[in-house]
C-alpha positions in Angstrom: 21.5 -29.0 -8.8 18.8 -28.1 -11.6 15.7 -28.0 -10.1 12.8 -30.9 -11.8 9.9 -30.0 -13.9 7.9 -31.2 -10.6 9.8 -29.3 -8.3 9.6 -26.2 -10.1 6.1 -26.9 -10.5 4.9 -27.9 -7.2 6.6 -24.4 -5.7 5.0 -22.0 -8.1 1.4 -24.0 -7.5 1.4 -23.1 -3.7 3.5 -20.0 -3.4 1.2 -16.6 -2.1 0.0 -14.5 -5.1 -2.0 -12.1 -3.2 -1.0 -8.3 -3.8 0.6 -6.7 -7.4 4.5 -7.2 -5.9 6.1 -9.7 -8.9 9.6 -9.7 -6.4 8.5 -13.9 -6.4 9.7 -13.0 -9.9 13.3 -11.6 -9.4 15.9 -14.0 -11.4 13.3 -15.7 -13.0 11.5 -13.5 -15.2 11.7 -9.9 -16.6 9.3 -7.2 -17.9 10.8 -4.1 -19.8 8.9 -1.2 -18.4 7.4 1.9 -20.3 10.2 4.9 -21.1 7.4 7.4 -19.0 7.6 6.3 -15.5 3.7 5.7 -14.4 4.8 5.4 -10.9 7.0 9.5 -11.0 4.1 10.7 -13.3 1.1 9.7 -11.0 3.1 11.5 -8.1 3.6 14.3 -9.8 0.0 14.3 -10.2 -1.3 13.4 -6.5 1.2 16.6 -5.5 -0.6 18.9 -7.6 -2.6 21.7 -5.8 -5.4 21.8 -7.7 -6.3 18.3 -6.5 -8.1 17.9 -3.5 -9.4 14.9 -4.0 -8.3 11.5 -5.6 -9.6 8.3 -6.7 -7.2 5.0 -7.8 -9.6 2.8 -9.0 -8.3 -1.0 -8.9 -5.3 -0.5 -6.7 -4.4 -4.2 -6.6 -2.9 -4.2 -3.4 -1.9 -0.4 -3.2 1.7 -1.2 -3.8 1.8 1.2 -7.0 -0.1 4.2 -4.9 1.8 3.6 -1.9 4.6 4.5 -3.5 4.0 8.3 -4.6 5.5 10.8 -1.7 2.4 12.6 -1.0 -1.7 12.3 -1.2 -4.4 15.0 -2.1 -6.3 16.2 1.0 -9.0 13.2 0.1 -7.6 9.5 -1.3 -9.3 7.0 -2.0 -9.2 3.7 -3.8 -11.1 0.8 -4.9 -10.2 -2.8 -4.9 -12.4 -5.7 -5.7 -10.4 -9.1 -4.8 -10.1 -9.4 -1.0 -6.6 -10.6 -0.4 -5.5 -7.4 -2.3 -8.1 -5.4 -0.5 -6.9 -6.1 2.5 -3.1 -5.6 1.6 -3.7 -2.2 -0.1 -5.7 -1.5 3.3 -2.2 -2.1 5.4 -0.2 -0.2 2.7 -2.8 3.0 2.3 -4.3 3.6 5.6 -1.9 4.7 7.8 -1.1 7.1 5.0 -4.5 8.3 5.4 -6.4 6.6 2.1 -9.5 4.7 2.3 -9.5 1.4 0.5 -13.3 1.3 -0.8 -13.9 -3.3 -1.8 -16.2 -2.9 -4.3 -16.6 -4.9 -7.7 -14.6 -4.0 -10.3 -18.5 -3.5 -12.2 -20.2 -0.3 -12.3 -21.5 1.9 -10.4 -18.7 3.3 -8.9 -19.6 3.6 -4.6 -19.4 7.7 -4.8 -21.1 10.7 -5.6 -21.1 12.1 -8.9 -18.5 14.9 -9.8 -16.3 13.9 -6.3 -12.7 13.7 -7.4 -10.9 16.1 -9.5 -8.5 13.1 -10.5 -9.3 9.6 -11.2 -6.3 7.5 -11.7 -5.4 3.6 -12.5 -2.6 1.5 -13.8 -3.5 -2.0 -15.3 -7.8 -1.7 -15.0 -9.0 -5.2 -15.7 -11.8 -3.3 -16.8 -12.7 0.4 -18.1 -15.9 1.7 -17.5 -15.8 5.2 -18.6 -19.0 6.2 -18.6 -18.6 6.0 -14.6 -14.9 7.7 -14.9 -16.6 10.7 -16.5 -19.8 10.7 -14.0 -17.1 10.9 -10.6 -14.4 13.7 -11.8 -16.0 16.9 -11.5 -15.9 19.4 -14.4 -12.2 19.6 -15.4 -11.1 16.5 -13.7 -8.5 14.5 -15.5 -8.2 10.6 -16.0 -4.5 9.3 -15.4 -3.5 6.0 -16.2 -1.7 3.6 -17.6 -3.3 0.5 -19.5 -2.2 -2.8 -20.9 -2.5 -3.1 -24.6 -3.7 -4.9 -27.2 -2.5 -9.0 -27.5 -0.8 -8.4 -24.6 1.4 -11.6 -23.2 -0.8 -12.9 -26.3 1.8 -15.4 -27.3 1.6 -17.1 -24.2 -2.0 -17.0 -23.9 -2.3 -19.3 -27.3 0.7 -21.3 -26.2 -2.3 -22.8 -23.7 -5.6 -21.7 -25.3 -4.6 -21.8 -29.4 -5.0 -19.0 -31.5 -7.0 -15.9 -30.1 -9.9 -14.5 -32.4 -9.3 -11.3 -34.1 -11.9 -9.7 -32.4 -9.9 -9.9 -29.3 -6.9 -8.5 -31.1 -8.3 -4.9 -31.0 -9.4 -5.1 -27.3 -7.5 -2.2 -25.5 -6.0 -0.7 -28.7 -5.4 3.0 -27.8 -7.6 4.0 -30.7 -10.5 2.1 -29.5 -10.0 3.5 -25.8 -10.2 6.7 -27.0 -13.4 6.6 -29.0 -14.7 5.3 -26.2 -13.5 7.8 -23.9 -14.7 10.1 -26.2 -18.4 8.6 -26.3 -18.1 8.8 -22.0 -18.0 12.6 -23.0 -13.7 12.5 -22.2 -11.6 14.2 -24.1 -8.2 12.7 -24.7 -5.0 15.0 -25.0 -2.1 12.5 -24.8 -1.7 9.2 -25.7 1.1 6.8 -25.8 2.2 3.7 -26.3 5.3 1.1 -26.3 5.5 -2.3 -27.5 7.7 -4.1 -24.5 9.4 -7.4 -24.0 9.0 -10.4 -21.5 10.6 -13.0 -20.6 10.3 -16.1 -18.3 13.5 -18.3 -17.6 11.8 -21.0 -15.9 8.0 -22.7 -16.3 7.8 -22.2 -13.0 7.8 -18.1 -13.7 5.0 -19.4 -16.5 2.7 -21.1 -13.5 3.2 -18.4 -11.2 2.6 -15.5 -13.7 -0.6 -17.1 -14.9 -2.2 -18.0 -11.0 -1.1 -14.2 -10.6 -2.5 -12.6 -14.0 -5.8 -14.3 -14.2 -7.0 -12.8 -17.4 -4.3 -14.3 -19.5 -5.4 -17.5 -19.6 -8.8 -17.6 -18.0 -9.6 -20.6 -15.1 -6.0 -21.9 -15.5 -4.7 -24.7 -13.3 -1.7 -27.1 -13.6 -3.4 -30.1 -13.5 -5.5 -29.2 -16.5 -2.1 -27.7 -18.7 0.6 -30.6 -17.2 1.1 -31.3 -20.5 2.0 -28.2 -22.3 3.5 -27.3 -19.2 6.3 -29.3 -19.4 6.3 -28.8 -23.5 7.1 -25.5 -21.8 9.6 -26.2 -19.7 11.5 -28.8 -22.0 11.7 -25.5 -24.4 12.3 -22.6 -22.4 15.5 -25.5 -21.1 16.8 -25.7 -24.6 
């Protein structure tokens, strides 16, 4: 039996969306992922010798560092919503990582020049200025960031069109001038244009509870409507 507009509704609105796991997701929506492998690359750089000490700043809930085979002699990480704070805490400290709840605004809780690698995948926000001040002279910054107009299409499908000057938030040349004026220097840069899809609105109300930023105080009451515009399309 299909499932309703109101079933599939009333599921996604009360369903857990602590931690960064999307497995809620599996069937119902896809995400192509980047061609580099963030997740083999970042281990690759926790396992280098020359690093003795490690920062992952906005671990979500540690699901992405918890995953790398081995941690620098000192690993921290910062988290600022507590349900994922206290997931990453589980997942990272019996591995011997400190999870560090702290707002996701500077200052950074730690000393200047303490890590030789400051890492994150998916920052809400990039403060560079405090990524320069905590890697010590020759430190490196290792991430992977969301792009411009990401999931944009979905965003105006609720909010109507997005202003240009919210276009070029995140655009790779912007990030690195402003690396740049932190005093960063950046020596590789890519990017990738990827698809998503959701086969249910249910996936929609589940993704956007989840991923707060893409449309900003969302709640199903509020969107009913377009909701099931939504789901009466994504069915034909």
């Amino acid at each position: 039996m299909t499932a309703t507009f109101d079933d599939l509704i009333t599921e996604a609105a009360t369903v857990s969306v602590d931690g960064w796991d999307f497995s809620w997701l599996e069937g119902r929506a896809t995400e192509q992922r980047p061609s580099w492998g963030y997740q083999r690359l970042l281990g690759g750089r926790l396992a280098d010798p020359s690093v003795t000490a490690a920062l992952d700043v906005q671990t979500g809930g540690g699901e992405v560092l918890a995953g790398v085979p081995s941690f620098p002699p000192t690993m921290a990480a910062t988290e600022s919503w507590p349900p994922n704070a206290a997931r990453a805490t589980a997942l990272l400290h019996p591995r011997g990582a400190v999870v560090v709840a702290t707002p996701d605004e500077p200052p950074l809780p730690f000393a200047d020049a303490a890590f030789d690698l400051v890492t994150s995948r998916h920052p809400a926000t990039v403060h560079w200025d405090e990524i320069a001040r905590v890697l010590r002279p020759g430190g490196t910054y290792f991430a992977q960031h969301v792009g411009p107009e990401t999931v944009f299409e979905l965003s105006e499908f609720f909010l109507g069109p997005i202003p240009d000057e919210y276009r070029r938030k995140r655009h790779p040349d912007e990030e690195t001038a402003q690396a740049g004026s932190a005093g960063l220097e950046a020596v590789d840069v890519r990017t990738e244009r990827l698809r998503m899809e959701f086969f249910d609105v249910g996936a929609v109300v589940y993704f956007l509870r989840k991923v707060i930023w893409t449309v900003p105080g969302f709640a199903v009451d509020q969107y009913r409507d377009r909701l099931r515009e939504l789901h009466e399309r994504i069915r034909a």
